[in-house]
Backbone bond lengths (Angstrom), bond angles and torsions (degrees), N, CA, C in turn:
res aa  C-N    CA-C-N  psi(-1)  N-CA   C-N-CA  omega(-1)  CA-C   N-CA-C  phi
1 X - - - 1.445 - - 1.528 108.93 -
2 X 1.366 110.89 129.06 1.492 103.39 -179.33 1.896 110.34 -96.92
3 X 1.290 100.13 135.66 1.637 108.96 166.84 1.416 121.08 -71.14
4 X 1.656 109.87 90.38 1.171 112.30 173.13 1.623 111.50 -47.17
5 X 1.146 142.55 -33.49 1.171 121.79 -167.15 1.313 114.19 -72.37
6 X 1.410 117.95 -31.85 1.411 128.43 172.70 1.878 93.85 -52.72
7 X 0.724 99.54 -86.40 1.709 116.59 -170.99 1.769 106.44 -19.68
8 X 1.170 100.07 -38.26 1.595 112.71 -168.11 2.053 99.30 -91.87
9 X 0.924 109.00 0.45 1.794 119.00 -178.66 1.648 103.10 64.29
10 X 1.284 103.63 32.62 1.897 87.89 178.26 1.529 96.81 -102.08
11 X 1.431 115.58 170.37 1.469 121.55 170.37 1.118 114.04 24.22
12 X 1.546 113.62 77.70 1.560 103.40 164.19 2.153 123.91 -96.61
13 X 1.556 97.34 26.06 1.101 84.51 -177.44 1.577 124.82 -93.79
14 X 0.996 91.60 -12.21 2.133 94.11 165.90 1.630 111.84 -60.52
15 X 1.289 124.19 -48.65 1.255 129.59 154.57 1.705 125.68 -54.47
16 X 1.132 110.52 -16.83 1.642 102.28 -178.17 1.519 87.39 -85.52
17 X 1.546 108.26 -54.45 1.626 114.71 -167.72 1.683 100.54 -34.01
18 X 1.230 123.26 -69.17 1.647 131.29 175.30 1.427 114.58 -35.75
19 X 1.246 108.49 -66.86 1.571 90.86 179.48 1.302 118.15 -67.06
20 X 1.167 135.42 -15.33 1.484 134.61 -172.35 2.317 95.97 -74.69
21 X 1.539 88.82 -48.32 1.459 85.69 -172.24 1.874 106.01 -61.55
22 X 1.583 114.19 -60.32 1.575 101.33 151.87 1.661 136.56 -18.59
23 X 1.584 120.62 -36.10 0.844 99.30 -161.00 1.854 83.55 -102.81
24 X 1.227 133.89 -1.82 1.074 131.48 -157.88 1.663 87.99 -93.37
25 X 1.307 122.81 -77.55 1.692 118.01 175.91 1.414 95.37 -19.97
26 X 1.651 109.87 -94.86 1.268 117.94 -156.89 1.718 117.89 -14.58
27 X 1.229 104.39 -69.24 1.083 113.32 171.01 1.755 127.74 -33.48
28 X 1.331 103.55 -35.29 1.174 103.87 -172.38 1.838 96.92 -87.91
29 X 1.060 117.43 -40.60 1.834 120.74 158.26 1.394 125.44 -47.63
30 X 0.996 92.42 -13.19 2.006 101.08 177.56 1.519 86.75 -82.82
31 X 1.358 122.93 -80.14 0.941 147.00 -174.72 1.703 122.70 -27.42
32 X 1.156 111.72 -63.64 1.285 126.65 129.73 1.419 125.64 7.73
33 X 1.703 95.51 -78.28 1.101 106.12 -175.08 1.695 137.83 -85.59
34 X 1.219 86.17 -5.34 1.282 93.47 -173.60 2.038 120.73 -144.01
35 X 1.088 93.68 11.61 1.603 122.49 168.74 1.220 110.57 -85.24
36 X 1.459 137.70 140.81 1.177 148.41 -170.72 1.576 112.90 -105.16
37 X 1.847 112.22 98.36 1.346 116.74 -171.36 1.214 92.67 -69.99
38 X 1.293 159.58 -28.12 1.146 128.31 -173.43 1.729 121.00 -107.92
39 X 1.366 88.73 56.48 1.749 105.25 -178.65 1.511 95.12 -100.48
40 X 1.231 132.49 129.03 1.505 128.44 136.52 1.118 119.54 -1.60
41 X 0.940 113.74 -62.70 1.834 115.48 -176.11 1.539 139.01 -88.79
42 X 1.582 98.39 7.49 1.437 136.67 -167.96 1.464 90.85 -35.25
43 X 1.512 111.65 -77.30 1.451 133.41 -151.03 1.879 107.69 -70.77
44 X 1.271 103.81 -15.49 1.872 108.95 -178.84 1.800 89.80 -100.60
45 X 1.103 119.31 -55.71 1.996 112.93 -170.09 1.578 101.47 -78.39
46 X 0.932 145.49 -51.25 1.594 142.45 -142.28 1.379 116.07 -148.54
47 X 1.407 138.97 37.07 1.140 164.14 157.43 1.128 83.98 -77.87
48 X 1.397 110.59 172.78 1.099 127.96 150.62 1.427 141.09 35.74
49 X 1.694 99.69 -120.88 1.678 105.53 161.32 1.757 90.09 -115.61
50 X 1.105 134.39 103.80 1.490 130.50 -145.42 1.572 95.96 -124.18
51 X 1.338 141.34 -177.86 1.432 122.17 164.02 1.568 114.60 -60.02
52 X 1.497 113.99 -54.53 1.394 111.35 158.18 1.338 133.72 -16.96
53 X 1.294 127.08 -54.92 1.667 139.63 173.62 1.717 92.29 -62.61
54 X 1.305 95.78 -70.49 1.457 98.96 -151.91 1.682 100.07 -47.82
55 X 1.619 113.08 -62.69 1.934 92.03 -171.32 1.381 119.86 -69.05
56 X 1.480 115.51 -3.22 1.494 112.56 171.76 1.726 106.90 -79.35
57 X 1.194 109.07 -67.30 1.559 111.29 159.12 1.531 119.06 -13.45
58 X 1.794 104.32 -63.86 1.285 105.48 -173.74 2.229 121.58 -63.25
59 X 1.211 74.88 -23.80 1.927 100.15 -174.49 1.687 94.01 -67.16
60 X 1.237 113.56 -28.57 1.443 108.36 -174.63 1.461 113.77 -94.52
61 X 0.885 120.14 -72.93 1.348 119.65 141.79 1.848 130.38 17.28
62 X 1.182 88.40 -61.16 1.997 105.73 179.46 1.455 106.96 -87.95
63 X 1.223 118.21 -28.67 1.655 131.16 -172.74 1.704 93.62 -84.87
64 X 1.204 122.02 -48.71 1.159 122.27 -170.99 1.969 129.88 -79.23
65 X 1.840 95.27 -19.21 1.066 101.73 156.02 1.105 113.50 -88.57
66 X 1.632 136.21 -53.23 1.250 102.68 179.82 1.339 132.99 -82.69
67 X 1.270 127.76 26.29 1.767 136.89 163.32 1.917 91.35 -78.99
68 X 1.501 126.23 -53.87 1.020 119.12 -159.52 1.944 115.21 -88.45
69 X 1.422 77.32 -0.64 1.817 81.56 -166.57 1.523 131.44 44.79
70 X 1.407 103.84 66.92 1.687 132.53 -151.20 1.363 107.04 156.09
71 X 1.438 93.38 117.15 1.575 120.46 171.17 1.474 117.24 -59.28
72 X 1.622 103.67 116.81 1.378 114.64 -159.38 1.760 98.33 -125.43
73 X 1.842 107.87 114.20 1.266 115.17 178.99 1.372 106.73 -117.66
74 X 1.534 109.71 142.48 1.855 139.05 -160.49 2.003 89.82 -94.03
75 X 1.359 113.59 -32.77 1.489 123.55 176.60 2.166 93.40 77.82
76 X 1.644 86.84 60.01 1.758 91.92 -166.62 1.761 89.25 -83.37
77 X 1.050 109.64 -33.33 1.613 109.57 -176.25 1.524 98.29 -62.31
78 X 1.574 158.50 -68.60 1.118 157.90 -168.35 1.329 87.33 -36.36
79 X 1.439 118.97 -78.29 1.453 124.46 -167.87 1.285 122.86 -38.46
80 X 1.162 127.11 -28.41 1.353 125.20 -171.48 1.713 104.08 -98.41
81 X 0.915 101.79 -26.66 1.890 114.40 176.32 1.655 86.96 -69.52
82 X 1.410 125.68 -61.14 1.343 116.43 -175.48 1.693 114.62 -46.54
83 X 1.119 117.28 -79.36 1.635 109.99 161.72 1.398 124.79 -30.65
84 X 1.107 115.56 -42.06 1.883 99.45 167.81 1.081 104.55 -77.05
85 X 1.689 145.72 -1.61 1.431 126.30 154.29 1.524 115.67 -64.35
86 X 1.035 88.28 -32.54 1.886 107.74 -161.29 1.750 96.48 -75.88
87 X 1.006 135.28 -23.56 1.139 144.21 -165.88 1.357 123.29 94.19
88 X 1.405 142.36 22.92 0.921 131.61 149.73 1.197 146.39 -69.00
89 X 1.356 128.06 165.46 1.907 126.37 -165.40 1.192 103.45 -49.89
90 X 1.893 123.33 121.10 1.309 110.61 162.66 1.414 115.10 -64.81
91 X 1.573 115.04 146.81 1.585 104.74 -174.50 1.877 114.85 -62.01
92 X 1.307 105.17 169.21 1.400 104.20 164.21 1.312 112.60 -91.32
93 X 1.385 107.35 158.80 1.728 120.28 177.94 1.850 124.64 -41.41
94 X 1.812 101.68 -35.11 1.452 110.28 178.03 1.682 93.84 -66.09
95 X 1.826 122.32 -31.33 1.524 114.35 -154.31 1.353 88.48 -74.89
96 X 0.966 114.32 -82.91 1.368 105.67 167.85 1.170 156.62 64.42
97 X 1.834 95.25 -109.60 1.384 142.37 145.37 1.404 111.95 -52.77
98 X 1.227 131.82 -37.43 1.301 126.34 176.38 1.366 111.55 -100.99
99 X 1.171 141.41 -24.70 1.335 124.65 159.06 1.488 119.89 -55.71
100 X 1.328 108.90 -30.67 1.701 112.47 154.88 1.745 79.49 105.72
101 X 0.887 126.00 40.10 1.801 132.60 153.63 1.719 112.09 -52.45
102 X 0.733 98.92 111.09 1.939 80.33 148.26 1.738 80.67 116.75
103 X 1.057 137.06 -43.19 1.380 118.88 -165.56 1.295 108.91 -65.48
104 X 1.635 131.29 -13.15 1.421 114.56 176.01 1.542 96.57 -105.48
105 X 1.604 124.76 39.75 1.296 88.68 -173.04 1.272 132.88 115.07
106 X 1.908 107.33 -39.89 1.464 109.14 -164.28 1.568 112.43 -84.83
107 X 1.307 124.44 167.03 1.248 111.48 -156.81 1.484 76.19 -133.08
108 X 1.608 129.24 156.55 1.711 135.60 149.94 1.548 95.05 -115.12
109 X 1.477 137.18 112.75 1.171 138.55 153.46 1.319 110.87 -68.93
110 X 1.703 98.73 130.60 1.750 106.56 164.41 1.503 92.23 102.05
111 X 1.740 126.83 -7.11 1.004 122.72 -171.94 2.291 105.40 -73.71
112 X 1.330 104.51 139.59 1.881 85.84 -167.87 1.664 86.01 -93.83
113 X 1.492 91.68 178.75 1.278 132.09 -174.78 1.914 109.35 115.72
């Protein structure tokens, strides 16, 4: 069934919300699948929302807004706030910076630099 409203360019945010959550699982199923749990570094890169998720996440993300022309969010910042509840490594200041934090705003406390 096609969503006329999509079709007609009105309200596209129920649909961004979806693909963002799509691209957020997925991601973590890639990951999943093909990440090595018994690496040393399993639980800091590919846990979770890990650096792994996050710049793969983020790689999708930028490709996917601009193919669709509409800003498309994975909600990688929630995720990583979720893991520092949970107890995981707050990121460092370089992580950060390259997950592309902070330009809307978002803050990681406890993050160094």
């Amino acid at each position: 069934m096609v969503n006329t409203a999509i079709n007609k360019g009105q309200d596209l945010g129920l649909a961004e919300q979806r693909l963002g959550t799509m691209i957020h699982e997925l991601t973590h199923a890639l990951i999943e699948q093909f990440a090595c749990s018994d690496c040393g570094t399993y639980k800091e890169n590919a846990a979770s929302h890990g650096r792994a998720w996050q710049l793969l996440s983020r790689a999708i993300e930028k490709v996917a807004s601009k193919l669709l022309l509409s800003e498309i969010g994975s909600r990688r910042f929630k995720g990583l706030m979720g893991d520092i509840e949970l107890g995981f490594r707050v990121p460092s200041a370089h992580d950060v910076e390259i997950h592309d934090f902070g330009a809307g705003g978002e803050q990681v406390d406890g993050a160094d630099g």
